[in-house]
C-alpha positions as CSV (number, residue, x, y, z in Angstrom):
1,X,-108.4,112.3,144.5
2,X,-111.5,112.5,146.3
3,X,-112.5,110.3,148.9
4,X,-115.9,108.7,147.7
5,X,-117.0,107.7,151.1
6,X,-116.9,111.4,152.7
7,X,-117.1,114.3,150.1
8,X,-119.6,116.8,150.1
9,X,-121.0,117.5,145.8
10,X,-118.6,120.6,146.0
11,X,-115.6,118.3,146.5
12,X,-117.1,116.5,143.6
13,X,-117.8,119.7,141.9
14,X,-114.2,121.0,141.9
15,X,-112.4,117.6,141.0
16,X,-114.8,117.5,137.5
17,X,-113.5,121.7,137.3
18,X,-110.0,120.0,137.3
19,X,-110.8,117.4,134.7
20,X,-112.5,119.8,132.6
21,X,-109.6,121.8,132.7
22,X,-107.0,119.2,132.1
23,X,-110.0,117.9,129.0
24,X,-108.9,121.5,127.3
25,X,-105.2,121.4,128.1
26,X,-104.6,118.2,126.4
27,X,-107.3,119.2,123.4
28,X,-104.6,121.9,122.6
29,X,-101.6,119.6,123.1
30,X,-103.4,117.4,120.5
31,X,-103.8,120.1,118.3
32,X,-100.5,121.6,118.1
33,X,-99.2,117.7,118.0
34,X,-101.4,116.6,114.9
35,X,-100.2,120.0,112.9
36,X,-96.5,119.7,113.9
37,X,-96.2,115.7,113.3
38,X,-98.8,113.4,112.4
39,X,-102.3,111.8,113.2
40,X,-100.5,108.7,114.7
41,X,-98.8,110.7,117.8
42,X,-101.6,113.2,117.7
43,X,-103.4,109.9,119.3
44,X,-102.0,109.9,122.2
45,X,-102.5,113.5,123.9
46,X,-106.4,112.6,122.3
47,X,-106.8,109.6,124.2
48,X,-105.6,111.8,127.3
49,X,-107.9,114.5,126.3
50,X,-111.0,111.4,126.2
51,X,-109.9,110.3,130.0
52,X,-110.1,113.5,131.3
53,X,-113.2,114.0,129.9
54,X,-115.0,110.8,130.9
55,X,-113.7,111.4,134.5
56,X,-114.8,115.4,134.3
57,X,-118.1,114.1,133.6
58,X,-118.4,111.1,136.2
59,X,-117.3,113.6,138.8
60,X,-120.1,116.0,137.8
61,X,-122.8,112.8,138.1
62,X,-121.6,111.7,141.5
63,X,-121.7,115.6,142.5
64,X,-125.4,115.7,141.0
65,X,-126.7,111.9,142.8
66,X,-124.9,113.2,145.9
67,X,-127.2,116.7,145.9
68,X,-130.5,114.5,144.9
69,X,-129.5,111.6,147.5
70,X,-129.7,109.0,145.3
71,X,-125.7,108.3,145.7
72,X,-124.8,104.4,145.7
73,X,-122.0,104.4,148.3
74,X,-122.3,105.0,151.7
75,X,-121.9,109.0,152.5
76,X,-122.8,111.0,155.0
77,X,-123.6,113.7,153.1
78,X,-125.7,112.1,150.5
79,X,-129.0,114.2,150.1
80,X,-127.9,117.3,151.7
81,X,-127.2,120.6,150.1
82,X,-124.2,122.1,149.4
């Protein structure tokens, strides 16, 4: 986890490279699960592979409003560059 209150955008920046990894990781998991069993328990490495996702991207926006300054918490390094 990232602290919201103090990370820099390339805190952010690597957390949403973690997601997007995990994102792929569990797209092949659901893969090889639909062909070896069925659609139903395919579902849940999907809905996995949909989290990760969704949080790879919100890391990526709060890296992106922390580099343009418009970031809603409080943190110091809101605005500045990498």
């Amino acid at each position: 986890m990232v602290d919201a209150f103090n990370a820099s955008a390339a805190d952010f920046d690597r957390v949403a490279h973690r997601w997007a990894n995990s994102f792929w990781l569990w797209l092949v998991v659901f893969g090889a699960v639909w062909v070896m069993t069925s659609i139903w328990w395919a579902l849940i490495p999907a809905a996995f592979a949909v989290w990760a996702g969704y949080q790879s991207i919100e890391s990526t926006r709060a890296a992106t409003a922390l580099r343009k300054g418009t970031y809603p918490l409080p943190n110091p390094n809101n605005g500045r560059p990498d």
